[in-house]
C-alpha positions as CSV (number, residue, x, y, z in Angstrom):
1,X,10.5,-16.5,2.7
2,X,13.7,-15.4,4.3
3,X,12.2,-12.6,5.8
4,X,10.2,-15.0,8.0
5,X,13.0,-17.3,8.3
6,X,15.0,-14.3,10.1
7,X,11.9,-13.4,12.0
8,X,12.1,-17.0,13.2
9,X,15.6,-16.9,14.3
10,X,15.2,-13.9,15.6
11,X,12.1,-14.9,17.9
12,X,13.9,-18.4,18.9
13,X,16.6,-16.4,19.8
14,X,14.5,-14.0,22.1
15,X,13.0,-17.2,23.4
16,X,16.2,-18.9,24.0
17,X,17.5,-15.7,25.5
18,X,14.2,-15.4,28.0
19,X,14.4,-19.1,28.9
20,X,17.9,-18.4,29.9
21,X,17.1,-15.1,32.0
22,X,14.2,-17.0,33.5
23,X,16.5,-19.9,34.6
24,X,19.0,-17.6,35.7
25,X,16.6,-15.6,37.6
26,X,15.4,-18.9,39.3
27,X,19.2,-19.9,39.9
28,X,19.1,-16.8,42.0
29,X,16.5,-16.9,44.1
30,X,17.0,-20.8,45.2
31,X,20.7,-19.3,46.1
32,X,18.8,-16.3,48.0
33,X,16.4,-18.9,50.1
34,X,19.0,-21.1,50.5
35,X,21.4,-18.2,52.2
36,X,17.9,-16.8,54.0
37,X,17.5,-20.3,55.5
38,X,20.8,-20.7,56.7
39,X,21.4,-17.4,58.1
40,X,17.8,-17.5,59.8
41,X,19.2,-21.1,61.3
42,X,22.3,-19.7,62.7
43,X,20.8,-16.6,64.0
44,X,18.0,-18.8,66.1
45,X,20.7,-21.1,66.9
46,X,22.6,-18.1,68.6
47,X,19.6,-16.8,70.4
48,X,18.6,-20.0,71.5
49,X,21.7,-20.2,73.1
50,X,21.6,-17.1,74.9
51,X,18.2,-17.5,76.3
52,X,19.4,-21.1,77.6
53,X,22.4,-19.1,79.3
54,X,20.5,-16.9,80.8
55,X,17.8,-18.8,81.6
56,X,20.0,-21.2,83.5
57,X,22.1,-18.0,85.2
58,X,18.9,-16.5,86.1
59,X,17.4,-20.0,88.5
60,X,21.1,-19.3,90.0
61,X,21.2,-16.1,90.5
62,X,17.5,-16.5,92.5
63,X,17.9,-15.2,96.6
64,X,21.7,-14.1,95.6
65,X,23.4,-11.0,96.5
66,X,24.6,-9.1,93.5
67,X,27.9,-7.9,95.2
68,X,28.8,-11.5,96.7
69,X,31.5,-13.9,94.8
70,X,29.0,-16.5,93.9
71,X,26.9,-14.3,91.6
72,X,29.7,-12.5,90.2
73,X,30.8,-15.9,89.6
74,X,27.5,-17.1,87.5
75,X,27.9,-14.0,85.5
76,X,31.2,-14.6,84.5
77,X,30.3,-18.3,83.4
78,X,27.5,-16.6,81.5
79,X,29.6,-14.1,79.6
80,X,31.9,-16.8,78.9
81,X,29.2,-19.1,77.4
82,X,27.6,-16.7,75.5
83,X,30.2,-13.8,74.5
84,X,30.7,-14.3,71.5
85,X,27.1,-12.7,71.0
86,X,27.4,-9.9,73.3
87,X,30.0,-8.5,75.5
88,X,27.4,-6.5,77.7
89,X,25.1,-8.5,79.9
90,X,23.0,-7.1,82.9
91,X,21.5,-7.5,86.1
92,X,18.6,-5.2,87.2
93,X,17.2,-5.7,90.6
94,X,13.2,-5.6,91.0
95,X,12.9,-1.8,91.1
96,X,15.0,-2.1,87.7
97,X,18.2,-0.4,89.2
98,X,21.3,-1.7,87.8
99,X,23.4,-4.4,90.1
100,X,26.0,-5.8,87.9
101,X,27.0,-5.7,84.2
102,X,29.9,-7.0,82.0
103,X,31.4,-4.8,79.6
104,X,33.5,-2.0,78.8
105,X,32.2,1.4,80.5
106,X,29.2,-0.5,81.7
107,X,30.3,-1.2,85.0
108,X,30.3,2.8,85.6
109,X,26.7,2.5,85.2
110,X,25.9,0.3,88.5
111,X,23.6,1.8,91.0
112,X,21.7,3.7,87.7
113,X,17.5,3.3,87.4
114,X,16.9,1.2,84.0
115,X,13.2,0.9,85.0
116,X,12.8,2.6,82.2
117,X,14.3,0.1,79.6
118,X,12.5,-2.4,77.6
119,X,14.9,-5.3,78.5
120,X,13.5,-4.2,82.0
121,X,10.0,-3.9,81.4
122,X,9.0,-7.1,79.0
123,X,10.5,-9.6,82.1
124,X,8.3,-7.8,84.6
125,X,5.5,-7.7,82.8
126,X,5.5,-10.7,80.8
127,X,7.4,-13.0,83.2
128,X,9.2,-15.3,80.8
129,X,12.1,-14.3,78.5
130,X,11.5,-12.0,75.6
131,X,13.8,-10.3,72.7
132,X,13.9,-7.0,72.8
133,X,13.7,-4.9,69.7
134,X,16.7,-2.5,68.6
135,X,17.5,0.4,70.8
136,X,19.9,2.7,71.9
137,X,22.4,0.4,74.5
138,X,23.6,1.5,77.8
139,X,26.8,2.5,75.9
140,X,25.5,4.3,72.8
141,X,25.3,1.5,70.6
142,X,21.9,0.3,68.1
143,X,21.5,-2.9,70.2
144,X,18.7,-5.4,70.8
145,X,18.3,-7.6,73.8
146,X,17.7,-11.2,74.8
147,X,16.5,-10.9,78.5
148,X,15.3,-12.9,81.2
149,X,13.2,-12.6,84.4
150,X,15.2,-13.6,87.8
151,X,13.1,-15.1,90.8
152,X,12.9,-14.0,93.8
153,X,11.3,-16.9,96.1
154,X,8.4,-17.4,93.3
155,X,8.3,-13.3,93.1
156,X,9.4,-11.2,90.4
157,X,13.6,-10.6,91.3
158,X,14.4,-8.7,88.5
159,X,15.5,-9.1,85.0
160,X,18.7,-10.0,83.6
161,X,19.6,-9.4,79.7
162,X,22.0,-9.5,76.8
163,X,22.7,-6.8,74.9
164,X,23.4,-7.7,71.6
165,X,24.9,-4.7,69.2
166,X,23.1,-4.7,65.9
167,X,26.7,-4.3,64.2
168,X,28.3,-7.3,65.4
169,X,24.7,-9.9,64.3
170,X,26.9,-11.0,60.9
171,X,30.1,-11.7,62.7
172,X,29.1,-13.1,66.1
173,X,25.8,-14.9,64.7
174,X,26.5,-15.5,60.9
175,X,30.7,-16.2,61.5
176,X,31.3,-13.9,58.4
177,X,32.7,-10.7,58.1
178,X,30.6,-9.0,55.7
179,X,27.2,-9.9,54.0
180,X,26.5,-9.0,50.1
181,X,22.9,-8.4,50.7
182,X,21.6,-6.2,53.5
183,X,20.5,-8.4,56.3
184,X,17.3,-8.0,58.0
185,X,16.9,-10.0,61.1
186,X,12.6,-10.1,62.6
187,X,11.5,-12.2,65.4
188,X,8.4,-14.1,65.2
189,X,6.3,-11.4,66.8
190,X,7.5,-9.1,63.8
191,X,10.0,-7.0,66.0
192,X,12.6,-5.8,63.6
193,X,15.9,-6.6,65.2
194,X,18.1,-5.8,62.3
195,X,17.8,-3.5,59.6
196,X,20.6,-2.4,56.9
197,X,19.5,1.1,57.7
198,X,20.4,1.4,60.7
């Protein structure tokens, strides 16, 4: 008899011991979600707001000349709305040559042929804004873009585009200086933005 009483004990304890893992477990992934919904939340928050910026700098910047004070003027009202995402944003004409850019080392770069670059191609081909997925940046950095088309008289202008560096998405878009968990940021189209690898 007390041989199955201490099998008893023993298998309530296991029980007990399971039904506190399982809750445990449970407790866990309701904190995971919960961080997973707010950092997806802030992150679409911040891109939202740098499509809106851009957006609205691109209807300005329509007929403009790159070198005259007015548009130098909408992109410096741009970088300030938006830099706390980025500190590079550029202007490609409609041949994709580089007319202005904010930034350290990037202003070197104007006059250079980006036709090649995707924050170049997706506005001309698609003709509404698109994010970019993670590339090599004009200045060496993993970076992805938010960019924009620019109008010229109902014609295809050129693009314009932030360039968002991978490393700075979890202080500039999550307000944190480090993450526990590796953080993977993928648009809706399933372009991986972010990636803890690299």
């Amino acid at each position: 008899m007390t041989v199955v009483s201490s099998l008893l004990v023993i298998s309530s304890q296991r029980t007990t011991q399971a039904r506190i893992e399982l809750v445990a477990s449970q407790a866990l992934r309701d904190e995971l979600a919960e961080e997973s919904m707010q950092a997806s939340e802030a992150i679409t928050f911040g891109l939202e707001n740098i499509e809106r910026a851009l957006t609205s700098s691109a209807e300005n910047l329509s007929g403009k000349n790159p070198e005259s004070a007015p548009a130098r003027e909408i992109i410096e009202v741009t970088y300030a709305s938006i830099g706390q995402y980025t500190d590079t944003i550029v202007w490609l004409d409609a041949r994709g040559t580089l007319v202005m850019a904010t930034g350290e080392g990037s202003q070197d770069l104007v006059g250079s042929d980006m036709s090649d670059r995707r924050f170049y191609e997706l506005p001309l081909t698609t003709g509404r804004s698109s994010i970019v997925q993670s590339f090599k940046g004009i200045d060496g950095t993993s970076s992805f873009a938010v960019a924009v088309p620019v109008s010229d008289n109902g014609a295809f202008g050129g693009g314009l585009a932030a360039l968002v560096p991978v490393s700075s998405v979890n202080k500039s878009f999550l307000q944190s200086e480090d993450i526990d968990r590796g953080l993977i940021v993928v648009a809706n189209d399933g372009t991986i933005l972010v990636h803890p690898s690299g």
